[in-house]
C-alpha positions as a Python dict, from the first residue, in 0.01 Angstrom:
ca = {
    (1, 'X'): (0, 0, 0),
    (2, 'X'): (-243, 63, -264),
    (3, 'X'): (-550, -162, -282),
    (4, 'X'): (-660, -405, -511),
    (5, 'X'): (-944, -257, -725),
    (6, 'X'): (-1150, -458, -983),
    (7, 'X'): (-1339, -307, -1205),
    (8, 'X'): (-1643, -461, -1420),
    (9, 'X'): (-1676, -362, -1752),
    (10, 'X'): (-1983, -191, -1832),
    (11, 'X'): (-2311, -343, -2056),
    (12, 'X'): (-2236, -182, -2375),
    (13, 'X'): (-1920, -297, -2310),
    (14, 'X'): (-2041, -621, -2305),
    (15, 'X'): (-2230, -617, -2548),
    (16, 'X'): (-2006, -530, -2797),
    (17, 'X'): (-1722, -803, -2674),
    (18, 'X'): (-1985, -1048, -2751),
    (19, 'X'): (-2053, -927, -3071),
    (20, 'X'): (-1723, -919, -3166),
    (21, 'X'): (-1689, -1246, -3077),
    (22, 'X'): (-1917, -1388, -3330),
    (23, 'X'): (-1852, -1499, -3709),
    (24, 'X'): (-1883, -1290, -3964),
    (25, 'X'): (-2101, -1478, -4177),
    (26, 'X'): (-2297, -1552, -3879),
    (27, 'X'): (-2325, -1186, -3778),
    (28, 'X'): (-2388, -1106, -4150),
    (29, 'X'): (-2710, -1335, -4145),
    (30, 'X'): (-2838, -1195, -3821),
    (31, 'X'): (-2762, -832, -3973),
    (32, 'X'): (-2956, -898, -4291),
    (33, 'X'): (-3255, -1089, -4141),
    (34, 'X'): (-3287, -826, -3870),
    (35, 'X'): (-3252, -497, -4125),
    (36, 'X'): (-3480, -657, -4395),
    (37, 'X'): (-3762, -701, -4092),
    (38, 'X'): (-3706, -348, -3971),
    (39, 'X'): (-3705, -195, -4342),
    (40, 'X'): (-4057, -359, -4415),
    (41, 'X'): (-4211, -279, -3999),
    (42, 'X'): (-4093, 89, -4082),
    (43, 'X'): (-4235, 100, -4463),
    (44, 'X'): (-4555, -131, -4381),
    (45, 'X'): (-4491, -424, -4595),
    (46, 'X'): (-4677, -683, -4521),
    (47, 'X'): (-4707, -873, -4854),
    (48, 'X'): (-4538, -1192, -4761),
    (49, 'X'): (-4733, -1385, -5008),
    (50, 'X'): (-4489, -1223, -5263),
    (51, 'X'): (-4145, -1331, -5116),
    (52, 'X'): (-4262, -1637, -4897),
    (53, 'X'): (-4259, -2029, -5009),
    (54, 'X'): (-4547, -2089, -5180),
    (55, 'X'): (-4533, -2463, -5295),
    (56, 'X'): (-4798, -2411, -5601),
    (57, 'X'): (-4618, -2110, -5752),
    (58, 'X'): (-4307, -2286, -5739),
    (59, 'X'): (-4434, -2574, -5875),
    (60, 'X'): (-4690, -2411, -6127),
    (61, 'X'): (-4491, -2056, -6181),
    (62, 'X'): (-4164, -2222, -6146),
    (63, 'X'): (-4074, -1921, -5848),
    (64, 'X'): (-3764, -2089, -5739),
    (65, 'X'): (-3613, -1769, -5600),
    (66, 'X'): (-3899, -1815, -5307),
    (67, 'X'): (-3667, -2100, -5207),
    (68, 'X'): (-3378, -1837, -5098),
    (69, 'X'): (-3589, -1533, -5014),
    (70, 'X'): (-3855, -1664, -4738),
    (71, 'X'): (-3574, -1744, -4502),
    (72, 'X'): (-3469, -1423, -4478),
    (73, 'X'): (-3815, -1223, -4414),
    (74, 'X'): (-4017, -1295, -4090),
    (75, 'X'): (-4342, -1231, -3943),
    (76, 'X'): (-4308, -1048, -3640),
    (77, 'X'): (-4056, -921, -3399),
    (78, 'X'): (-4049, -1250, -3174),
    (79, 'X'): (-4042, -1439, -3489),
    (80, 'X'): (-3741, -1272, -3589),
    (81, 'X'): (-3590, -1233, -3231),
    (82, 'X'): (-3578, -1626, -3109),
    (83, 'X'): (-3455, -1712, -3476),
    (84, 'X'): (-3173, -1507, -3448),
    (85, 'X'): (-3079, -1589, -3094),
    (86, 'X'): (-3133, -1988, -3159),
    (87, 'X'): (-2864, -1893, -3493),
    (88, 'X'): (-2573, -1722, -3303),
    (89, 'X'): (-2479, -1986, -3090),
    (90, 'X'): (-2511, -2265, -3346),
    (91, 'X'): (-2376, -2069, -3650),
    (92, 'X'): (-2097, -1893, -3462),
    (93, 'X'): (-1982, -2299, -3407),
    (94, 'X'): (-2034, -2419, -3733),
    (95, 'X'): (-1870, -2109, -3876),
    (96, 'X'): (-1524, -2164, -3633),
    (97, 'X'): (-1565, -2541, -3697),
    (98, 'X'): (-1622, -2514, -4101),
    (99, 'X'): (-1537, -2147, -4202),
    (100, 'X'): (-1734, -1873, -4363),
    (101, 'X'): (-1736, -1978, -4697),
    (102, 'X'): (-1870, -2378, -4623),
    (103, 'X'): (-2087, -2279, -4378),
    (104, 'X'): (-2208, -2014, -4650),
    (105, 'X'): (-2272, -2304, -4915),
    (106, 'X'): (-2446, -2550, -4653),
    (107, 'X'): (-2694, -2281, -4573),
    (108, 'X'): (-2800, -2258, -4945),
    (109, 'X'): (-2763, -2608, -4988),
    (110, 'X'): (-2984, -2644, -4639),
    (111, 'X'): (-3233, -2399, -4781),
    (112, 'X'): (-3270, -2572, -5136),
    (113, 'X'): (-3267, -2968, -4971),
    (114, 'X'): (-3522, -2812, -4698),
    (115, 'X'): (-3765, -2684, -4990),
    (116, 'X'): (-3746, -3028, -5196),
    (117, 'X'): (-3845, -3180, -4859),
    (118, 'X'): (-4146, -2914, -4800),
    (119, 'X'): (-4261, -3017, -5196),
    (120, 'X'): (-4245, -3366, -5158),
    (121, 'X'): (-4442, -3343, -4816),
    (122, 'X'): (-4712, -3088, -4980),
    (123, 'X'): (-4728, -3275, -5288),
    (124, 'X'): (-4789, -3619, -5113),
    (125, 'X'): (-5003, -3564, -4813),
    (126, 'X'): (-5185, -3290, -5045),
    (127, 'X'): (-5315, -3528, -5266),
    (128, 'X'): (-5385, -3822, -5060),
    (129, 'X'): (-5676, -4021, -5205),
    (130, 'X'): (-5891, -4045, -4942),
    (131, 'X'): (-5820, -3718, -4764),
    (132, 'X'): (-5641, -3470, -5029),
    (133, 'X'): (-5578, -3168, -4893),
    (134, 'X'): (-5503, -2890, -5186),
    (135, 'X'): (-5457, -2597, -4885),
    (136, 'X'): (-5120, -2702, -4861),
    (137, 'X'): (-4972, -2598, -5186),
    (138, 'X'): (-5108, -2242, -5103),
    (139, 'X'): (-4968, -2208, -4752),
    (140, 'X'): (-4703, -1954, -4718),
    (141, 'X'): (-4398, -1973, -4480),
    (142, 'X'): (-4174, -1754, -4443),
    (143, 'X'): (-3840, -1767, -4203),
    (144, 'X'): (-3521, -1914, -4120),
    (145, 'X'): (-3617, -2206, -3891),
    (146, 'X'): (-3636, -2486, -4113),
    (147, 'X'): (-3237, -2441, -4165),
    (148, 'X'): (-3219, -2401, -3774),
    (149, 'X'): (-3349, -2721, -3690),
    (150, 'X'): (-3091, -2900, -3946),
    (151, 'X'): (-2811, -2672, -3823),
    (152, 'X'): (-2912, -2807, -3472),
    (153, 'X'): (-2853, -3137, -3590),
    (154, 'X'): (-2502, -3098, -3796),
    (155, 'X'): (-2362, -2915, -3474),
    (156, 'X'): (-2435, -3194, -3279),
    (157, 'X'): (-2317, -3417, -3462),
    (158, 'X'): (-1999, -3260, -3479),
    (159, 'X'): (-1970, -3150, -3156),
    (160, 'X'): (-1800, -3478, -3011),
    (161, 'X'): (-1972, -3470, -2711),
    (162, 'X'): (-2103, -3795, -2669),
    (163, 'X'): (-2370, -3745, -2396),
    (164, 'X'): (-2494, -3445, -2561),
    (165, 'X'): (-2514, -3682, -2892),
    (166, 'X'): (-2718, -3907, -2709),
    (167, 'X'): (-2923, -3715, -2570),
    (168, 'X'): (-2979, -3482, -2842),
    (169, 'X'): (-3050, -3843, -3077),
    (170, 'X'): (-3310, -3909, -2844),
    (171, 'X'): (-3508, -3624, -2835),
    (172, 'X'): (-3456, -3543, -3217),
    (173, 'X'): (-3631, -3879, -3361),
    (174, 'X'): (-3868, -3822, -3047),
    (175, 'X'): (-3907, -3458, -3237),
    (176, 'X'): (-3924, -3671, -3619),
    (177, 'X'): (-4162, -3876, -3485),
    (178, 'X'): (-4383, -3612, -3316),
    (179, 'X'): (-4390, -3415, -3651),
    (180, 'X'): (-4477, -3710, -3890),
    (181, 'X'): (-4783, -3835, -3637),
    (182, 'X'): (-4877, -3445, -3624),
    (183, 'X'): (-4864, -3447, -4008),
    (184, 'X'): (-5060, -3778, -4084),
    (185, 'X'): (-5311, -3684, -3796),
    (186, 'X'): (-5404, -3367, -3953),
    (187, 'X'): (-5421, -3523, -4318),
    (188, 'X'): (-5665, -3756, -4166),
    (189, 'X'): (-5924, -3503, -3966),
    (190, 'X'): (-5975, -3155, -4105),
    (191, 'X'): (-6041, -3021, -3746),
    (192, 'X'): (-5673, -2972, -3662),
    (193, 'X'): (-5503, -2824, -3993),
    (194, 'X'): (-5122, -2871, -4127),
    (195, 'X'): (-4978, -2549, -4066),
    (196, 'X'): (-4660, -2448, -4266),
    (197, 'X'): (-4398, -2438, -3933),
    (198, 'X'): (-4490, -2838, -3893),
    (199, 'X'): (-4337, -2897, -4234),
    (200, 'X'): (-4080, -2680, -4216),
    (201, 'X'): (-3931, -2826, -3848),
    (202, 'X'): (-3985, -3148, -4013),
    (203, 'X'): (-3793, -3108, -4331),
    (204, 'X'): (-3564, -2937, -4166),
    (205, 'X'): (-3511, -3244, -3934),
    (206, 'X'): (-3466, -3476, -4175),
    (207, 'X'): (-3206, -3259, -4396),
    (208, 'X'): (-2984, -3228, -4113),
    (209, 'X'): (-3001, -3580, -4026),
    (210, 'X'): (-2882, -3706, -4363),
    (211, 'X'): (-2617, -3479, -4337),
    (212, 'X'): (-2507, -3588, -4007),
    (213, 'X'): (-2533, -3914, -4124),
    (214, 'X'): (-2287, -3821, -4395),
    (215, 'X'): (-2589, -3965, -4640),
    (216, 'X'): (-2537, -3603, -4804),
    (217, 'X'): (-2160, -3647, -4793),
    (218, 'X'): (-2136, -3344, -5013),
    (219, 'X'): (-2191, -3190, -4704),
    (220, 'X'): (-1897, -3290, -4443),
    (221, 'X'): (-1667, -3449, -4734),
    (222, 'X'): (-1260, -3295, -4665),
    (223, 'X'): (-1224, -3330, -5051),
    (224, 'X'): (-1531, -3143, -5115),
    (225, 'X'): (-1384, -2863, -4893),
    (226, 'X'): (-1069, -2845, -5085),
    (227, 'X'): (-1234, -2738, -5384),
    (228, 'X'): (-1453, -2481, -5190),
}
């Protein structure tokens, strides 16, 4: 009698059955972020003030393209690396929830609603009358977690899992509420500075929550889709 034998498939093997397995828009993103980060390590470019959101050339220079190109460059490999692991997972849902071409227009309309946010925030605590703080309009950021942190939040929401919803609810205005005291602290004392991930995470935040409150109904509307 011939015995049972089970083989395990081997790592690249693996590897490339999970990679398969993702979206393609999804695996497009983490294609383009990744090759755009290798193209600049391998030619030196380092000139992120160029490409990055800069709140007073937008405003000033009216850059608007800086909306759309600083999620796509990062800083360093890490940078880069945990981005596009936290993105898989959530985009890969999204995508097989939504499809391709919605997912594709939430991203853009993530990235734009995420940079109003980041204006509005710069702008206001910026030029506080006792405390203004002009740095902020200069501060570059670069990167794709600000549309993480509102993808985090639409997934969720549309996850149906109730206990995850409640859990995740908790911790995310535990997360809002973290960000705005962080915010408002550092307008107040100049020892601990703004930097540009705190407004990012927070307008990020917020984006995703009026979309998963169907406030930005554009967003999750059926008719909407039809016409997409």
């Amino acid at each position: 009698m011939r015995p049972n034998i089970v083989t395990e498939a081997s790592i690249p093997t693996r590897v490339g059955q999970w990679w398969d397995s993702i979206p393609f828009l999804t695996s497009a993103v983490v294609i383009v972020c990744g090759l755009i980060y290798l193209v600049c390590l391998l030619v030196g470019y380092d000139s992120f003030y160029e490409i990055c959101f800069l709140p007073s050339a937008i405003v000033s220079r009216f850059q608007v393209y800086r909306i759309y190109t600083s999620i796509v460059f990062h800083g360093s490999l890490l940078h880069v690396l945990f981005n596009m692991l936290a993105l898989i997972p959530l985009g890969s849902e999204l995508e097989r929830i939504m499809g391709s071409i919605r997912l594709l227009y939430i991203i853009v309309l993530l990235a734009t609603s995420n940079a109003i946010f980041h204006l509005l925030i710069a702008l206001l605590v910026g030029n506080i009358p006792f405390h203004p703080l002009p740095y902020l309009m200069n501060e570059c950021a670069i990167g794709f977690s600000g549309i993480l942190f509102s993808m985090i939040v639409i997934e969720t929401s549309l996850s149906g899992v109730q206990s995850r919803r409640l859990v995740f609810t908790f911790f995310n205005y535990k997360i809002i509420f973290c960000n705005m005291i962080a915010i408002l602290y550092s307008a107040i004392s100049a020892k601990f500075p703004i930097l540009p991930a705190e407004i990012f995470g927070c307008a990020g935040l917020h984006v995703g929550k009026l979309a998963a409150c169907r406030q930005m109904h554009i967003v999750t509307s059926p008719s909407f889709y039809s016409l997409i």
